[in-house]
N, C-alpha and C positions, 0 to 999 in steps of 0.2 A: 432466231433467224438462222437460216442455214442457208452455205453455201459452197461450189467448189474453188479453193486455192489453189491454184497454178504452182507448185513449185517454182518456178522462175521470178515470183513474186516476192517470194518470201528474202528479206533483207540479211543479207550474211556477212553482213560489215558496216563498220562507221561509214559515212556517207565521206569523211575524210580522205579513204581507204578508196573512193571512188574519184576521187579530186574533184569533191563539194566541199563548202564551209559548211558549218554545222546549219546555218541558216540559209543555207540554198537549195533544202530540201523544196520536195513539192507538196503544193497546199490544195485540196480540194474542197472549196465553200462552198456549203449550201444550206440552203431557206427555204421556208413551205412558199408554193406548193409543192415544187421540185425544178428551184432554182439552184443552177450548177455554174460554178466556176473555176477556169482553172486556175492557180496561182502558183508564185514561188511563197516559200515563208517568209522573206525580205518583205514580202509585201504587206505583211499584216499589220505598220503602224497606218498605210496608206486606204486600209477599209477600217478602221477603228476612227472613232471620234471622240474629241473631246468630251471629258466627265466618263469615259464609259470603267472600267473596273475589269482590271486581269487578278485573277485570285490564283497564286502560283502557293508549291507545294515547296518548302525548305527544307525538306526532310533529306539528309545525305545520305549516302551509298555505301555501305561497306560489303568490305572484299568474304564475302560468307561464306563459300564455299571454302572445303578444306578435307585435304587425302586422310583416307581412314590408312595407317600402316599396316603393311602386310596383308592388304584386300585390294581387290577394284573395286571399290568403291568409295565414294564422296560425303560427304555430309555437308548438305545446305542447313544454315543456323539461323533459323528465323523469326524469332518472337522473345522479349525478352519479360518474362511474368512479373506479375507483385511478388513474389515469394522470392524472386531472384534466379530459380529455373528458366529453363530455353522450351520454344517448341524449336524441332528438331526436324528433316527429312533425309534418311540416307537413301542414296540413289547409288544403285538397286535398294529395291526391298530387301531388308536382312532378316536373319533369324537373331545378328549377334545383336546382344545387348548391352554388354561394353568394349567401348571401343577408347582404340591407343591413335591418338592425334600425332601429329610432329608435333617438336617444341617441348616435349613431358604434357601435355592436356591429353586427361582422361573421360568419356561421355559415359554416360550409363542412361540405359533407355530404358524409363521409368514406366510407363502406362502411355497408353495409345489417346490421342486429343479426337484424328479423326483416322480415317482410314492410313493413307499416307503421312499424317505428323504423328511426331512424340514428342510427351513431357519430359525433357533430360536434364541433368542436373551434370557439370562442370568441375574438372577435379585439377589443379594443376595449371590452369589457365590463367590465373589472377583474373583480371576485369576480361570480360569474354571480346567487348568491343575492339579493347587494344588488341588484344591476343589474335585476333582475325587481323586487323593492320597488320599485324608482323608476319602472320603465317600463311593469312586467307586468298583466296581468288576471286574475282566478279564472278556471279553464276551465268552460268551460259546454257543454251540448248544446243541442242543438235544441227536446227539451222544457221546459227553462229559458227562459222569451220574453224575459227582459233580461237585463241587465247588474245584480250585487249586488255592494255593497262586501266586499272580500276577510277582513273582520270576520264576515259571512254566512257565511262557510266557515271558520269555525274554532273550536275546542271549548274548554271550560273549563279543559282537562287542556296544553292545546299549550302547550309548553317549548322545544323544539328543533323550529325551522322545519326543515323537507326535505321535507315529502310535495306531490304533484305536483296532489293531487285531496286533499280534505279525507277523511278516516279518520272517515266521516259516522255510523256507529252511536252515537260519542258528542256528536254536536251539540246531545241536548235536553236534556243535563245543565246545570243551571246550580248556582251556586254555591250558594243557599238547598237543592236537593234532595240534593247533596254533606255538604253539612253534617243533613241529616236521614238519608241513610245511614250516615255514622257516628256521628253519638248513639244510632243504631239498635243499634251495634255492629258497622256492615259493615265490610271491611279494603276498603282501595282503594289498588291496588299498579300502578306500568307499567310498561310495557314500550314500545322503540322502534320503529316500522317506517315507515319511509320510505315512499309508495305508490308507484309510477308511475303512465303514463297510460294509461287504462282504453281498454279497446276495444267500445263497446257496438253497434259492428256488426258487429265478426268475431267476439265474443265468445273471444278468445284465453283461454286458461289465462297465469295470470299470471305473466311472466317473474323473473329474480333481482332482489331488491328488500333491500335494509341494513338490518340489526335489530340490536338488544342486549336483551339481556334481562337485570337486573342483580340481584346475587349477591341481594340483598332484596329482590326480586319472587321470585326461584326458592327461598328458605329459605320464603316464607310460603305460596307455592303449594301447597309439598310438603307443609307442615304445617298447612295450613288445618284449623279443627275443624270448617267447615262444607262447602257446596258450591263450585267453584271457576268462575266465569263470565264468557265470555271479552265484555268490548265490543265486538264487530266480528271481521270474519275475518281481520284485520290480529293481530290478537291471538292467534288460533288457529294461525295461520301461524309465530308468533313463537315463544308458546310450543312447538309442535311443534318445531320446528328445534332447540331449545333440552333437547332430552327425551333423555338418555341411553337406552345400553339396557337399563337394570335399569326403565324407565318413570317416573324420578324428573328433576326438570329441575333445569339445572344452570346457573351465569354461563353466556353466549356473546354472541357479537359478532360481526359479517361480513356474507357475503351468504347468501339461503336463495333456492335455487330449490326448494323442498318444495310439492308441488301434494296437498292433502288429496282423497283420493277414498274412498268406499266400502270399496273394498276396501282400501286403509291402515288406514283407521280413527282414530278418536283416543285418547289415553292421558290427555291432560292437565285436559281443561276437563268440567265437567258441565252446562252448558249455555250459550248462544251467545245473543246481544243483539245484533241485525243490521235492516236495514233490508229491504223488497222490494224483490228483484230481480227484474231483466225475465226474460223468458221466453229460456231456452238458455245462460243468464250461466253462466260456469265457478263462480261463488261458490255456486252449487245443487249443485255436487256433494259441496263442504265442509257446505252444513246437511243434506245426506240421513247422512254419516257422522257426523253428531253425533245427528240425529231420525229416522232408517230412512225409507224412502221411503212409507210409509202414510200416518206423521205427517206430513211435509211437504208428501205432494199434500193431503191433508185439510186442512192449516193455508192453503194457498195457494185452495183452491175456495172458504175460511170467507172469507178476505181479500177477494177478487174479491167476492162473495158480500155482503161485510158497508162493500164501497164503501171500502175501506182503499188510500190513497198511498202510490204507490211513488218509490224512486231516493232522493235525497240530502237531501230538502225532505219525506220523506213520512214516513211514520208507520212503527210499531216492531215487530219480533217475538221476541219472547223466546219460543228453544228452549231445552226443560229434558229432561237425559235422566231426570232422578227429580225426580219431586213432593219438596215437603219431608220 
């Protein structure tokens, strides 16, 4: 799906920064055939119903970004392999291949993964994880105009630091709206996935990225009495990988290179809680195979249309493949 983004749309600050709570973003529901609603996200324990299943991502945020010395240039640190090597992105494209971090960390860029990453290997850093706490930055783009403390990019649910870019669908959850979910009676079960580093100019399909999905997230999935709703496509991703072939999900753990398309389809979730994306992002092809392609150009004209923020600071869309 393609379409034109309004600069003015595009979110260049915590909603904080706008004097919203992280939960007074705006919510835009919709259901086939091309039912629209407008909401705040305060409101989502009050369209959810008992038995139904929020499948949220626990994966936490570290500060990865981090100055190459004596360059303009950055290096986002995003994957961390079985071998103990990183995949790696400096931004700009370099020729150099080893590079002088603060701190005494040394990178050496090993062999090329994809066009944009490298396989690097770490000299001087100790555990790469801390090393970025002590030294790193949150990654940011260009539509982002400052620098936010790395508290900005992380969600109520984050347990296990690893993700490269914050698993942003569940950042306007706070803890008051948590707890009125489930007095509501909603189940709130997770799942792991790591992210990498996004590519919002080549718009790549997202490479292999480390999930679990554990035995009690997959027992309540499968038995939920209500609808099943994934937080983010970090979620979707997860659970898919994790989806036997009788279409029931089961423990797993490892890597998923699983790219959700139309024509796969999905088995596991009934609707998807996601952010806007830009115009061409590979994450449009996972909500056209959850909302069919009607709903979703219709949901994205109503967004444009009704002045809705996009990217990781912006406001919310909850696709549902059935009304209650």
């Amino acid at each position: 799906m393609n379409f034109t983004l309004p600069p003015e749309l595009e979110a260049h600050e915590p909603p904080e920064a706008r004097g919203l709570r992280r939960d007074e973003v705006r919510m835009l529901v919709a259901h086939p055939p091309q039912s629209m609603a407008h909401q705040r996200f305060t409101d989502l324990p009050d369209l959810l119903e008992p038995g139904d299943v929020l499948v949220v991502n626990n994966s936490g945020t570290l500060p990865a970004a981090v100055d190459v010395i004596g360059h303009e240039l950055a290096l986002h640190v995003s994957t961390e392999l079985d071998d103990g090597r990183w995949l790696v992105e400096p931004r700009p494209a370099t020729d150099l291949r080893a590079l002088e971090l603060k701190g005494g960390a040394r990178v050496t860029l090993e062999s090329r993964y994809t066009d944009r990453l490298w396989i690097a290997s770490f000299d001087g850093a100790g555990s790469v994880p801390q090393y970025l706490r002590d030294h790193g930055r949150p990654i940011r783009y260009s539509y982002v105009e400052r620098e936010w403390p790395i508290e900005s990019y992380q969600t109520v649910f984050a347990t296990v630091d690893g993700s490269a870019e914050m698993p942003s669908a569940g950042r306007p959850f706070t803890h008051e709206l948590v707890t009125r979910l489930v007095s509501r009676g909603i189940v709130i079960v997770p799942i792991t996935l790591h992210t990498g580093v996004a590519s919002p100019e080549a718009h790549e399909k997202p490479y292999p990225e480390r999930f679990s999905v554990p035995a009690a997230t997959a027992h309540l999935v499968n038995h939920a009495a209500g609808r099943v709703i994934a937080v983010g496509t970090t979620v979707v991703r997860a659970l898919e990988s994790a989806t036997a072939p009788d279409g029931t999900v089961v423990p797993r753990e490892g890597w998923t290179d699983l790219i959700v398309t139309p024509e796969r389809g999905v088995s596991t979730v009934d609707g998807l809680l996601t952010g806007f994306h830009e115009p061409r992002a590979s994450h449009l092809l996972m909500l056209e195979a959850i909302a069919g392609p009607a709903l979703l150009e219709a949901c994205y004209r109503e967004a444009i249309a009704g002045r809705y923020l996009f990217h990781e600071f912006g406001d919310l869309n909850l696709l549902l493949r059935r009304a209650r």
